[in-house]
VEXLOSE-553859 format. One record per residue (C-alpha): residue number from 0; residue in one letter; x, y, z. Coordinates in Angstrom, 3 decimals. Example, Ala and Ser with C-alpha at 12.3 -4.5 7.8 and 13.67 -1.06 7.14 Angstrom:
<vexkes>
resi = 0 | resn = a | u = 12.300 | v = -4.500 | w = 7.800
resi = 1 | resn = s | u = 13.670 | v = -1.060 | w = 7.140
</vexkes>
This chain:
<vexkes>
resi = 0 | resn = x | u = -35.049 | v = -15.619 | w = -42.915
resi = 1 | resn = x | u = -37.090 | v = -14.626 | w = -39.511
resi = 2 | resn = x | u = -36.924 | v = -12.490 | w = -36.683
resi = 3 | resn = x | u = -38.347 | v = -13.372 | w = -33.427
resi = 4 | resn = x | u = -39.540 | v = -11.216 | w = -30.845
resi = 5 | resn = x | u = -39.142 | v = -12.424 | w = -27.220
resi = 6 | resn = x | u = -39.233 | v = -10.495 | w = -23.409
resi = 7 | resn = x | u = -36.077 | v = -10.484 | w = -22.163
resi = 8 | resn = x | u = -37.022 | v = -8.902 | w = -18.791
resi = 9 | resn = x | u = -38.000 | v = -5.690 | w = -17.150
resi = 10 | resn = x | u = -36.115 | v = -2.955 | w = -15.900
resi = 11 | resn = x | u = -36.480 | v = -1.787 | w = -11.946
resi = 12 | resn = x | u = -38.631 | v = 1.645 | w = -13.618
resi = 13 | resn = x | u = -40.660 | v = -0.985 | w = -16.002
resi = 14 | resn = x | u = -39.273 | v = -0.810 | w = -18.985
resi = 15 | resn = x | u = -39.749 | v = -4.087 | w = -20.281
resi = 16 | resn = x | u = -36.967 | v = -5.419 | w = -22.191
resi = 17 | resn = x | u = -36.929 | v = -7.314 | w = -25.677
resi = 18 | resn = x | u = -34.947 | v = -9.686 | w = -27.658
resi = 19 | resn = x | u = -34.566 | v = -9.800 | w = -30.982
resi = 20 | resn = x | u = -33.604 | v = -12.648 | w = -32.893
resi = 21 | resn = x | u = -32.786 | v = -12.876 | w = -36.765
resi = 22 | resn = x | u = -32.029 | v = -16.085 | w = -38.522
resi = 23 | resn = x | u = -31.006 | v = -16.994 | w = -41.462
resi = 24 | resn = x | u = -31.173 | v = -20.101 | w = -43.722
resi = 25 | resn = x | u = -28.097 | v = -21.949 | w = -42.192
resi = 26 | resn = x | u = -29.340 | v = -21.882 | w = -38.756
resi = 27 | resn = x | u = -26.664 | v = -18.934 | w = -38.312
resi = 28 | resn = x | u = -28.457 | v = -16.468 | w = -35.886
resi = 29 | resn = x | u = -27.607 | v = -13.079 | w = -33.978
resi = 30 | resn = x | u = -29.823 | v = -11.721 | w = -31.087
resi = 31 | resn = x | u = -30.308 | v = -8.122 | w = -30.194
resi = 32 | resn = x | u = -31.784 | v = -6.285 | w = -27.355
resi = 33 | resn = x | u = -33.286 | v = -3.168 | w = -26.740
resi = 34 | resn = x | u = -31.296 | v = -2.464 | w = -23.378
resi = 35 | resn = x | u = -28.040 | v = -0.565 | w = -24.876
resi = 36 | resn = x | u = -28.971 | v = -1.866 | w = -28.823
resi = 37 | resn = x | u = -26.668 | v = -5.127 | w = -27.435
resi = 38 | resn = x | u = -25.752 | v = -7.572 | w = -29.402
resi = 39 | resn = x | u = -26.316 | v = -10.415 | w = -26.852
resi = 40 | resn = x | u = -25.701 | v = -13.866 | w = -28.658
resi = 41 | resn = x | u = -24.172 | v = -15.146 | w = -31.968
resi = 42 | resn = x | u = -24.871 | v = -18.763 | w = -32.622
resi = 43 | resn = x | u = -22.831 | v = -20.610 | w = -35.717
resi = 44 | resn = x | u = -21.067 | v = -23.877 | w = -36.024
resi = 45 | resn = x | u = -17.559 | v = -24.490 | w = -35.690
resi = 46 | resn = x | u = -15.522 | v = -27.242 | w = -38.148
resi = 47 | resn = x | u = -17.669 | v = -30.246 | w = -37.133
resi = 48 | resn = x | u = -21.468 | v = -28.505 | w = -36.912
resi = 49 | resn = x | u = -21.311 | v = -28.160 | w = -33.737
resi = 50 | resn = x | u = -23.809 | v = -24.382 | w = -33.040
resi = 51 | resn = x | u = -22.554 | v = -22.152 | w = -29.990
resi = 52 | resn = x | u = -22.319 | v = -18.946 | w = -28.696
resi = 53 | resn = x | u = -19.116 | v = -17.083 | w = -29.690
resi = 54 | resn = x | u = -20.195 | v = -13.438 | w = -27.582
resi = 55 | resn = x | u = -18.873 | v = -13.142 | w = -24.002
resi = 56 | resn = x | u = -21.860 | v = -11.477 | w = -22.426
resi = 57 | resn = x | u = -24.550 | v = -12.118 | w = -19.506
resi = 58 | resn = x | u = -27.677 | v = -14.565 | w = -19.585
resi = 59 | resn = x | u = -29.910 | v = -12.033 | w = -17.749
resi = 60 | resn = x | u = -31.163 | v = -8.431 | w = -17.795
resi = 61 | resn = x | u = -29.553 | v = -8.131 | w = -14.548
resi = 62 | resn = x | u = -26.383 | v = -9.314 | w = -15.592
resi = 63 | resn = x | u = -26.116 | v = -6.908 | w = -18.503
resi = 64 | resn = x | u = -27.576 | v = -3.645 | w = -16.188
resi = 65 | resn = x | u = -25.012 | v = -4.772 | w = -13.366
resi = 66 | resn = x | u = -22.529 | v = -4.370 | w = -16.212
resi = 67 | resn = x | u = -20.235 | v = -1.730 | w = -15.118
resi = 68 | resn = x | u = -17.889 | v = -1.949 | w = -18.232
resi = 69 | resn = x | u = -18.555 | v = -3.579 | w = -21.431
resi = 70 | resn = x | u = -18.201 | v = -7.006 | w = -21.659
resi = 71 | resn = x | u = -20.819 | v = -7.477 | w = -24.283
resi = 72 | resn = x | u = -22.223 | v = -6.037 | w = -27.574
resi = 73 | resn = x | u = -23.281 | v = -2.570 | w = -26.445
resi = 74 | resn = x | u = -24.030 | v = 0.439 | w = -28.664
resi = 75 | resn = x | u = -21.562 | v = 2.995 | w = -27.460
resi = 76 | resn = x | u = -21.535 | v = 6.775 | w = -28.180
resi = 77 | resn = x | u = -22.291 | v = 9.400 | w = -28.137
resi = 78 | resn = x | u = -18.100 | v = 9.301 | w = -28.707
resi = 79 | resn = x | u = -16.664 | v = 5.767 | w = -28.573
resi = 80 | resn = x | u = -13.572 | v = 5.384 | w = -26.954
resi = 81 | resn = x | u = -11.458 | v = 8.117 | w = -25.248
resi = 82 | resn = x | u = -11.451 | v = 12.029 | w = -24.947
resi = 83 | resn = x | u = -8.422 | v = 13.463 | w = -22.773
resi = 84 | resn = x | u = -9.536 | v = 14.949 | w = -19.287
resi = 85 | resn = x | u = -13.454 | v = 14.922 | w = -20.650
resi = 86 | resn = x | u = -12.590 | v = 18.166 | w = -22.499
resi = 87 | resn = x | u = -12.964 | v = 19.277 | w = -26.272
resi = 88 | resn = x | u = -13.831 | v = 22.590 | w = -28.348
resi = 89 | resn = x | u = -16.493 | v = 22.333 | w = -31.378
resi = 90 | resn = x | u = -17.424 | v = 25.531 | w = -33.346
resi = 91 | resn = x | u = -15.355 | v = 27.499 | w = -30.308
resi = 92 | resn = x | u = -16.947 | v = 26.461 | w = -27.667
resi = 93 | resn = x | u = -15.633 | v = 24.087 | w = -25.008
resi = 94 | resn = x | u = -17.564 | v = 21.290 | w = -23.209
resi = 95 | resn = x | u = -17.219 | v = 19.252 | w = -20.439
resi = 96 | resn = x | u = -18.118 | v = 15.807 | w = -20.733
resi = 97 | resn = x | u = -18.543 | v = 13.025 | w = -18.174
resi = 98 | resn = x | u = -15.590 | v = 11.962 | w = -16.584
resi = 99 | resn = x | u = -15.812 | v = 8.299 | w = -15.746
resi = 100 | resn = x | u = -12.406 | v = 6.156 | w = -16.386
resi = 101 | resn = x | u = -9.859 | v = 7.037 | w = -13.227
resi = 102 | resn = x | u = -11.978 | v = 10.581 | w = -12.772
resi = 103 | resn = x | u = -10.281 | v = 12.344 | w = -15.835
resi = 104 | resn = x | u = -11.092 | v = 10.059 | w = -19.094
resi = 105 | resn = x | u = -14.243 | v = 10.187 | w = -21.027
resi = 106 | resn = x | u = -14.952 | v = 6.749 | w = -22.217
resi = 107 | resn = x | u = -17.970 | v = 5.818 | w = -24.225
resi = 108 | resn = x | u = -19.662 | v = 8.454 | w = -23.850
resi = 109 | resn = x | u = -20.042 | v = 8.068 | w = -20.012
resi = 110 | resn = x | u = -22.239 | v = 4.908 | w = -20.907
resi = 111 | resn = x | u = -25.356 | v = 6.748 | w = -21.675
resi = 112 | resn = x | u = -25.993 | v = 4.649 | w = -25.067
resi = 113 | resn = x | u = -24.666 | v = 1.364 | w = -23.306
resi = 114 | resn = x | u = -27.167 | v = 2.028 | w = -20.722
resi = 115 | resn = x | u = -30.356 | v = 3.457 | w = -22.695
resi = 116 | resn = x | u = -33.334 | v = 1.670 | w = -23.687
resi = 117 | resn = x | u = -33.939 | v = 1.702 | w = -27.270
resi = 118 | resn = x | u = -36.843 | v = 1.845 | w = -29.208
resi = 119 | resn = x | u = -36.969 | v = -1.111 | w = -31.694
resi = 120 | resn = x | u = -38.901 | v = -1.873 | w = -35.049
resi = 121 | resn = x | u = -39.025 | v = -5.494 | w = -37.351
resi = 122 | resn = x | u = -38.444 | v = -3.904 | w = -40.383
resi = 123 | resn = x | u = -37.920 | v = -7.100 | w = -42.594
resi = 124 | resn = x | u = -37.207 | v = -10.660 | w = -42.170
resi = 125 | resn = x | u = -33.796 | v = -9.934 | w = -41.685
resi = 126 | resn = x | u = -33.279 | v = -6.977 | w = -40.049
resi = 127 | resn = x | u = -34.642 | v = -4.991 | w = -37.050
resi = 128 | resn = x | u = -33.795 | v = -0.924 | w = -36.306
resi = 129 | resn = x | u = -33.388 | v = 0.293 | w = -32.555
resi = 130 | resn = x | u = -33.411 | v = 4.249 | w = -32.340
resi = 131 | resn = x | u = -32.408 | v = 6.391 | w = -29.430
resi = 132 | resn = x | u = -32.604 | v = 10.373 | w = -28.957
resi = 133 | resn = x | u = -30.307 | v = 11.987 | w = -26.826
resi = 134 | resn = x | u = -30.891 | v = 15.002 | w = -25.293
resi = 135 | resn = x | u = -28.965 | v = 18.031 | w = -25.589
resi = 136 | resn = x | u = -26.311 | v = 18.694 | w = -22.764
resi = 137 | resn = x | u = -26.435 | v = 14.361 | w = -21.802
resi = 138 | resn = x | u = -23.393 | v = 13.863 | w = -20.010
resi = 139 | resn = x | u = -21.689 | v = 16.948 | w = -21.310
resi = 140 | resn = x | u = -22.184 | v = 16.539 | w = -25.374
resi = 141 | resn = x | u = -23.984 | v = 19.192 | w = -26.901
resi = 142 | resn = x | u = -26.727 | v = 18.756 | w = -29.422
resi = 143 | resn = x | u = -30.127 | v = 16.417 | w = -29.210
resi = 144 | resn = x | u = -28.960 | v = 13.762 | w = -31.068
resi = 145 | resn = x | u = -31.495 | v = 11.350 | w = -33.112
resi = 146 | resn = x | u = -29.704 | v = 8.018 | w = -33.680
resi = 147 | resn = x | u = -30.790 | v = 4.884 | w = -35.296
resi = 148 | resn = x | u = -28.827 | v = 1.764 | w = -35.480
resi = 149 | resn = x | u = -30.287 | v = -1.262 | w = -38.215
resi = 150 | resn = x | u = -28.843 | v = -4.622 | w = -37.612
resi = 151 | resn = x | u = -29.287 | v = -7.162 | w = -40.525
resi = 152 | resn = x | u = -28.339 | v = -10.687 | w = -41.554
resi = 153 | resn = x | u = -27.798 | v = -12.449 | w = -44.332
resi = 154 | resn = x | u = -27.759 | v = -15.714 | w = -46.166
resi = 155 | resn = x | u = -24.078 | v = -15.629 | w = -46.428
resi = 156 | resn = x | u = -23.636 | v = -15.421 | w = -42.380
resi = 157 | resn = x | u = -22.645 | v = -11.712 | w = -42.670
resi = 158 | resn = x | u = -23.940 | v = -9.485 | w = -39.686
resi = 159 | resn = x | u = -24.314 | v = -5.890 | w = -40.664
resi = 160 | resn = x | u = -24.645 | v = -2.977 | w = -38.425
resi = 161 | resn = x | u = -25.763 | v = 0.319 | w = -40.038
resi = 162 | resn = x | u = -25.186 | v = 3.647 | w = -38.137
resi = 163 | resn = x | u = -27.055 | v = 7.025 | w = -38.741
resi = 164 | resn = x | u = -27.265 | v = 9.862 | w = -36.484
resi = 165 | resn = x | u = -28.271 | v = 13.932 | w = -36.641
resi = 166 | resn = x | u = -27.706 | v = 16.514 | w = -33.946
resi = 167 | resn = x | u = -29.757 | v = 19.926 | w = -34.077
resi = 168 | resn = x | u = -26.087 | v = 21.531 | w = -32.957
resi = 169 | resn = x | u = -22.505 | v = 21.003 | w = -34.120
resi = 170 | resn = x | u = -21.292 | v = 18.150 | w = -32.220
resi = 171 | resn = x | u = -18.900 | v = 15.146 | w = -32.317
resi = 172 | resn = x | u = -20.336 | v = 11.449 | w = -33.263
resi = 173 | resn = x | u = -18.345 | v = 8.598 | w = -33.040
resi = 174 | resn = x | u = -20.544 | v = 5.429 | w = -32.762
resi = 175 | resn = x | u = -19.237 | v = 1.656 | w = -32.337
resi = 176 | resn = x | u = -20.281 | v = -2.087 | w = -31.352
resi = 177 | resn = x | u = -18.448 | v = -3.324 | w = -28.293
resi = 178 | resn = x | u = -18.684 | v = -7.112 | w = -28.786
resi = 179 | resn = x | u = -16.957 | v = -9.260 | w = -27.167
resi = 180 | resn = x | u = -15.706 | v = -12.205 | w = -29.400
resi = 181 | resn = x | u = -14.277 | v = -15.737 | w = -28.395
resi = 182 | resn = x | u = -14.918 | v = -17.742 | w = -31.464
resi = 183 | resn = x | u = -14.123 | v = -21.276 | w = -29.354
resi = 184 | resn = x | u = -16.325 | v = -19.967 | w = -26.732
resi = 185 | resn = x | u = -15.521 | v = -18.984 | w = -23.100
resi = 186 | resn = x | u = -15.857 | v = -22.461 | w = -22.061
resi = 187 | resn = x | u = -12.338 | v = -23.045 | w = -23.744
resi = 188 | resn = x | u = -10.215 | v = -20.385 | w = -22.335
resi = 189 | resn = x | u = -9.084 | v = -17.578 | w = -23.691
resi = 190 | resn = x | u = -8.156 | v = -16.532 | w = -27.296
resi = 191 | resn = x | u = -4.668 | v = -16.253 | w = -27.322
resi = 192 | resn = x | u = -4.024 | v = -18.683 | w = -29.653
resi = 193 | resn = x | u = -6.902 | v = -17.331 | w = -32.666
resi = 194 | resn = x | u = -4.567 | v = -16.221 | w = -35.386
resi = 195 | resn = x | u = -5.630 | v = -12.519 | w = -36.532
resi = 196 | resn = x | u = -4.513 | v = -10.451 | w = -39.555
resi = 197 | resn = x | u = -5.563 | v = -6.796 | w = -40.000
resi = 198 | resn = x | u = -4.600 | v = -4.455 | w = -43.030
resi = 199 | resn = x | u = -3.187 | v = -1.622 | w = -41.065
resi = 200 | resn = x | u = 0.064 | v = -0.075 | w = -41.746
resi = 201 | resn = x | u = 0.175 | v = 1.844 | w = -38.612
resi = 202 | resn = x | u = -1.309 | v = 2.476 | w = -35.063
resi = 203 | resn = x | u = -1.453 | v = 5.022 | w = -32.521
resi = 204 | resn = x | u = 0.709 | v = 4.683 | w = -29.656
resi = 205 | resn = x | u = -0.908 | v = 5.787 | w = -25.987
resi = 206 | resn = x | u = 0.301 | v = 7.790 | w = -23.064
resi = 207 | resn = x | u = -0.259 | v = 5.772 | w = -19.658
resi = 208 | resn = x | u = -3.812 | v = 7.012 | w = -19.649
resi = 209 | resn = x | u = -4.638 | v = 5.500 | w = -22.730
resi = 210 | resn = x | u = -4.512 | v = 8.428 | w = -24.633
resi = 211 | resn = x | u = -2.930 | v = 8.861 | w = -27.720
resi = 212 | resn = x | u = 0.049 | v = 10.725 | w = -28.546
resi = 213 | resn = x | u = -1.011 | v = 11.617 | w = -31.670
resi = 214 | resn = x | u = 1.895 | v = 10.089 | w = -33.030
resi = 215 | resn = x | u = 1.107 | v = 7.570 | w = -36.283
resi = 216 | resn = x | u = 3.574 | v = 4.599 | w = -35.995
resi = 217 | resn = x | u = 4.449 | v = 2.149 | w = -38.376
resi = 218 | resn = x | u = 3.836 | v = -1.632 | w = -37.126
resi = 219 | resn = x | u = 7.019 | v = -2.434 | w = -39.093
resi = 220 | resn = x | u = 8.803 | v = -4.215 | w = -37.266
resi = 221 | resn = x | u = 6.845 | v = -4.534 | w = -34.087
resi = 222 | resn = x | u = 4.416 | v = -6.526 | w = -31.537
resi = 223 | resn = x | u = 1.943 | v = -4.631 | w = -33.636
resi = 224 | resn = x | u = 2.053 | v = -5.713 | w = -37.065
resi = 225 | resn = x | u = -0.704 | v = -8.618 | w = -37.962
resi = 226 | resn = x | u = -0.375 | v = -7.442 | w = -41.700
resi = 227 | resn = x | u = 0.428 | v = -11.436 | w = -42.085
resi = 228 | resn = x | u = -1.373 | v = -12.857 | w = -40.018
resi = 229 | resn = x | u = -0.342 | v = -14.387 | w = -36.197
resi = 230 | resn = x | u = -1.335 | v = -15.890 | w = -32.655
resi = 231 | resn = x | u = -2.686 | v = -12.711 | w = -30.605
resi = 232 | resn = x | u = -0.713 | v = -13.970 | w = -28.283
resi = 233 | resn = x | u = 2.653 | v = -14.487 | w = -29.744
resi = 234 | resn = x | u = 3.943 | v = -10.978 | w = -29.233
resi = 235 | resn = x | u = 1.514 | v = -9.646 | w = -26.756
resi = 236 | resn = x | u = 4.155 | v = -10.260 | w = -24.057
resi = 237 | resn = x | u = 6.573 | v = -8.603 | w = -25.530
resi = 238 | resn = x | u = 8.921 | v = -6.192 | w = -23.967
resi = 239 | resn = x | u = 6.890 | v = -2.911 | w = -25.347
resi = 240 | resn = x | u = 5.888 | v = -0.259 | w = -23.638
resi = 241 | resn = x | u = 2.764 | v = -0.098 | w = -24.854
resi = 242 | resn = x | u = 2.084 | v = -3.402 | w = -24.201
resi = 243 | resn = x | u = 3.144 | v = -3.591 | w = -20.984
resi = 244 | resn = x | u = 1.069 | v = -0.323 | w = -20.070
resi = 245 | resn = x | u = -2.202 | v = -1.748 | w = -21.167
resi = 246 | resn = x | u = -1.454 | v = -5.635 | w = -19.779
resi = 247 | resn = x | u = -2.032 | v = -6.329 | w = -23.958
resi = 248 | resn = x | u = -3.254 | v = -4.699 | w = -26.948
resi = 249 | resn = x | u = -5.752 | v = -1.793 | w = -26.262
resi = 250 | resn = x | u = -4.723 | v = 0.702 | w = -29.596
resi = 251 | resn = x | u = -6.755 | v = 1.757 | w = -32.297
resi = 252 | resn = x | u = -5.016 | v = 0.604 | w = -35.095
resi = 253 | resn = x | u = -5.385 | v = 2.758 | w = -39.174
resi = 254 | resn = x | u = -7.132 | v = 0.434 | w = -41.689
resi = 255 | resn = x | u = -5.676 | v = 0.969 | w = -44.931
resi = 256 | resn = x | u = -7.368 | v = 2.120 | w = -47.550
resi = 257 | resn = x | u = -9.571 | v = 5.213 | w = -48.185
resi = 258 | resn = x | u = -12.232 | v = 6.037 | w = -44.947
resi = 259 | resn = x | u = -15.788 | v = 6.082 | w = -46.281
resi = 260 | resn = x | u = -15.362 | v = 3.262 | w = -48.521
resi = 261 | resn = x | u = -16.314 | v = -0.512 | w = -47.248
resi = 262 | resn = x | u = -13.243 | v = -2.752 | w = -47.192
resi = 263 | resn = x | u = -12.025 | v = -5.478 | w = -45.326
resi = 264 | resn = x | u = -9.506 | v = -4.686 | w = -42.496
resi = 265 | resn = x | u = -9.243 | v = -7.980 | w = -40.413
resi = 266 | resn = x | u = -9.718 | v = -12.096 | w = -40.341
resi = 267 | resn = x | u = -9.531 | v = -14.401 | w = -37.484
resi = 268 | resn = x | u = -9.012 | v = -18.138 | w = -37.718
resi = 269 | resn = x | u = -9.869 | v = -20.124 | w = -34.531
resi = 270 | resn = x | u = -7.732 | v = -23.132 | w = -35.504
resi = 271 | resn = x | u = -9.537 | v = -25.418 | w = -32.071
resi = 272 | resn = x | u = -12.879 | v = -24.535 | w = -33.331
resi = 273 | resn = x | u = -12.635 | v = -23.781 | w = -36.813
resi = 274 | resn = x | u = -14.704 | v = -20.880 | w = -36.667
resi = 275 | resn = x | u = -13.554 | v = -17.636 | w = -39.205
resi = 276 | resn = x | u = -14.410 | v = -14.059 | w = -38.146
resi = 277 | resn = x | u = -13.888 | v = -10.934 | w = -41.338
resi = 278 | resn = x | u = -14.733 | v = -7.871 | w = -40.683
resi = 279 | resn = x | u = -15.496 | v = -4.928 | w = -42.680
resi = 280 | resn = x | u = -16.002 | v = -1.022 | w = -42.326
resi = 281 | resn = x | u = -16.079 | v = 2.014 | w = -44.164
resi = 282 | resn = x | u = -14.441 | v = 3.992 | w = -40.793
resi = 283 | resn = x | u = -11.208 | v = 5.065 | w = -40.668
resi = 284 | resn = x | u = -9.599 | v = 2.830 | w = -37.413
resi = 285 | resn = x | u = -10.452 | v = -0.190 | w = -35.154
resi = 286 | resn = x | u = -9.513 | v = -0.413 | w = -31.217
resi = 287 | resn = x | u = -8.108 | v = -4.311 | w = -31.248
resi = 288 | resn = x | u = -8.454 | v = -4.895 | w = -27.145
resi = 289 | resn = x | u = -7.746 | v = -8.047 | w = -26.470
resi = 290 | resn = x | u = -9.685 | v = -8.270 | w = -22.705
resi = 291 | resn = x | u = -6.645 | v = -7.071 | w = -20.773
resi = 292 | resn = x | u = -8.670 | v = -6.668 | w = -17.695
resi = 293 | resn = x | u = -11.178 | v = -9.156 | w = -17.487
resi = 294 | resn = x | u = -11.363 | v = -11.069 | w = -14.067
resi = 295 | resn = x | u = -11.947 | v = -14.212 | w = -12.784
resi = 296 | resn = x | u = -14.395 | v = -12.167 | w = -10.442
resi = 297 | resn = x | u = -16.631 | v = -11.578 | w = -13.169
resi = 298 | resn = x | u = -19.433 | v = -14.096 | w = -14.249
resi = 299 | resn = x | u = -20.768 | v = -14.499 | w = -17.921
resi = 300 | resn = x | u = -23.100 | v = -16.774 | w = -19.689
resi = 301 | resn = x | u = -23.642 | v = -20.384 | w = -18.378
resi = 302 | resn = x | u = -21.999 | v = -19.022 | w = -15.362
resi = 303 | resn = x | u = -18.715 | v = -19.206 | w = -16.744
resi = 304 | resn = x | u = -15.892 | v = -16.916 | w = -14.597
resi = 305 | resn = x | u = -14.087 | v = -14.564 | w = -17.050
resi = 306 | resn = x | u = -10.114 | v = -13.985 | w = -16.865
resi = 307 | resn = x | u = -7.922 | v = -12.222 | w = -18.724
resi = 308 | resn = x | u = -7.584 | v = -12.277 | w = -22.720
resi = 309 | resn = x | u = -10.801 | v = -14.537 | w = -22.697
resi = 310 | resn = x | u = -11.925 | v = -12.283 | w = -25.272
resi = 311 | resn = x | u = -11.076 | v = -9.943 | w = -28.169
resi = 312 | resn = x | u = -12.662 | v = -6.553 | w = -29.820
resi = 313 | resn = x | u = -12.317 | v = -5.022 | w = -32.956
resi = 314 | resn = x | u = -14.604 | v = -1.791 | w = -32.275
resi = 315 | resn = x | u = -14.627 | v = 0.192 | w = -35.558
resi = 316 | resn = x | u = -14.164 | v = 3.957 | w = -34.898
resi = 317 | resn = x | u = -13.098 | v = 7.183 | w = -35.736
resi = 318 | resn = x | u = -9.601 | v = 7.631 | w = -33.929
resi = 319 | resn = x | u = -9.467 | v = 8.283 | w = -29.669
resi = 320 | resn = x | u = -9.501 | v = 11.966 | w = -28.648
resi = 321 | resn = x | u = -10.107 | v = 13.072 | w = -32.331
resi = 322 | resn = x | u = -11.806 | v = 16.159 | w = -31.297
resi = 323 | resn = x | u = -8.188 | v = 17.170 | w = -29.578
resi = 324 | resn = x | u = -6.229 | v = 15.724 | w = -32.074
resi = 325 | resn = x | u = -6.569 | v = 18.041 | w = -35.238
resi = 326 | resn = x | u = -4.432 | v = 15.790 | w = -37.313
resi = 327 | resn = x | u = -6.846 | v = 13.037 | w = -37.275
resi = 328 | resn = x | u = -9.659 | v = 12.325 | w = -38.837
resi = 329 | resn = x | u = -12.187 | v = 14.308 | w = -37.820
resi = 330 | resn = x | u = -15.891 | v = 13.510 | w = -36.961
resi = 331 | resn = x | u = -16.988 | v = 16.937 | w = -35.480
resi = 332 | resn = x | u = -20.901 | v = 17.181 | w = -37.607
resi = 333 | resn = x | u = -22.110 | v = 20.557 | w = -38.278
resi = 334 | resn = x | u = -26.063 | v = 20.793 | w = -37.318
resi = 335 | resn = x | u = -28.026 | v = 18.534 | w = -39.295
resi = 336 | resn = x | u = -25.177 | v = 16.712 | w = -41.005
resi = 337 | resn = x | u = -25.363 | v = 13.043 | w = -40.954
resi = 338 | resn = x | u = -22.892 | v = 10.446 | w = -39.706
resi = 339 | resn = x | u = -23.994 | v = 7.220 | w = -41.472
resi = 340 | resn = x | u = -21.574 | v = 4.688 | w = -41.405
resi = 341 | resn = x | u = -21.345 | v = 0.592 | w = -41.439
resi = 342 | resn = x | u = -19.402 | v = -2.284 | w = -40.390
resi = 343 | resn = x | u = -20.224 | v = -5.753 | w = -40.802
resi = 344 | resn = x | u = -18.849 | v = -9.155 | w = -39.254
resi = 345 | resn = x | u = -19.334 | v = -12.567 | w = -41.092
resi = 346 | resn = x | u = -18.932 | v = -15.485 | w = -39.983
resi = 347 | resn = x | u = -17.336 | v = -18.750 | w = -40.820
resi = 348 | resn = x | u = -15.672 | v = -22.043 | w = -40.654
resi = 349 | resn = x | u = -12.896 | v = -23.856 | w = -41.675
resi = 350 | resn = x | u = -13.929 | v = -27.759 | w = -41.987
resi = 351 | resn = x | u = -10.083 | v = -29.591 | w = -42.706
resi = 352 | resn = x | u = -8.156 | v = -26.939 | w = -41.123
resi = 353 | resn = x | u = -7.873 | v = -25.475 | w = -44.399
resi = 354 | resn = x | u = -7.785 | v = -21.181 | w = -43.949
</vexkes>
């Protein structure tokens, strides 16, 4: 195992940017930088040895800063995902958080993470730590928050992301990856036909601003259930309403099992490349988004043009809008509680089409 250290570039205030690279016996690699703790490249063979790239991302600094969405593997918080009209109570007070999706959703946190430069340590052979404080009152949250995020790789091609984060005042935390997956590469199209099964009994149905309902629904039945594995897109054009709101799937889907524990919730099979994706988390949901809105008038690595479903997500989380939503799971932390959590992606292949 080794991690190498490399400038990446230099931001227009002179921050000079790094990149982190870990790599393990097999030639299996991941690549971090400080600029938004991104996950910028994941290089492992497909069925016939063959090493690429299987992140959708940018081959600059520039690229990444010019990012105004998310189209690689950003750090995203302070809360991941959505809160309704950029509005929620904690300990009876109410904030007011950023409002940047259509001028009445808070997503991501406003960017701020995305967008921060980290601080980053080599604290083994495997594994490097990027920290981050925000301050109290950053785009609306309450609380300065001390977060440190340890990404580590090991001999068995399993990327692990470790999460911990304290606030000096009650606050909500919700912290994901946003990496961008296409496990035959970009250079192949999109991903429609990468068979994916998750262990999740339910979902939770949106309102036209992506919002949940706060309904739990069963994916008996429907374009939703992957409890046996399919093509993502064999029912993604099917005549649902929540499909055809979000132009795919865009829903945070409830892993079975207990939250808190570690446990496997999805696998996906590239059958063109061979390449195997399982995930694992000890969180209680995952947003599947399967890049609904990507354009053609986007450019990514290798100056590839992006278009629509080139890529898929499985961003670990606690549930959208939680802190409006009492009967979710809840992830408001008193002052100095910890959220720790972890998820972890390994990857594979499948050499004679064999799953």
């Amino acid at each position: 195992m080794s991690v190498r250290k490399e400038f990446y570039g230099e931001t227009p205030d002179g921050k000079k940017i790094y990149e982190y690279t870990i790599e393990n016996r097999n030639g299996v690699s991941v690549s971090i930088i400080n600029y938004g703790a991104t996950m910028n490249r994941i290089l492992c063979p497909d069925k016939n040895g063959e090493f690429a790239d299987i992140l959708v991302g940018f081959d600059s600094l520039e690229g990444h800063m010019a990012n105004p969405g998310y189209f690689c593997g950003q750090t995203v918080g302070q809360y991941a995902n959505r809160i309704e009209n950029g509005r929620f109570s904690v300990s009876g007070t109410e904030y007011h958080v950023t409002q940047n999706e259509k001028g009445k959703t808070c997503l991501h946190g406003g960017s701020e993470y995305s967008h921060a430069v980290w601080k980053a340590i080599i604290v083994d052979d495997d594994c490097v730590e990027f920290s981050y404080l925000s301050p109290d009152g950053e785009q609306g949250f309450p609380g300065n928050v001390d977060v440190k995020v340890v990404f580590s790789l090991s001999n068995d091609n399993t990327i692990q992301i470790d999460y911990k984060a304290v606030s000096d005042k009650d606050t909500v935390i919700n912290l994901t990856n946003h990496a961008y997956f296409n496990l035959g590469t970009t250079k192949n199209g999109d991903v429609l036909g990468h068979e994916l099964t998750l262990d999740c009994d339910y979902y939770t149905p949106t309102d036209a601003d992506s919002i949940p309902t706060g309904e739990i629904r069963s994916v008996e039945g429907t374009a939703f259930d992957f409890r046996q594995g399919k093509p993502i897109g064999k029912d993604i054009g099917a005549d649902d309403e929540q499909l055809i709101m979000c132009g795919g799937y865009d829903h945070n889907f409830c892993i079975n099992g207990k939250a808190g524990e570690l446990r496997r919730f999805a696998h996906v099979f590239d059958p063109a490349s061979g390449r195997t994706l399982d995930c694992c988390t000890d969180l209680p949901g995952v947003q599947l988004y399967t890049g609904n809105f990507m354009s053609t008038d986007d450019v990514g690595k290798d100056g590839v043009h992006f278009d629509k479903h080139y890529a898929f997500c499985l961003e670990t989380q606690f549930y959208p809008n939680t802190p409006n939503t009492p009967e979710f799971p809840q992830c408001t932390f008193k002052a100095g509680e910890e959220f720790v959590s972890t998820t972890q992606y390994k990857v594979g292949r499948v050499v004679n089409d064999e799953k």
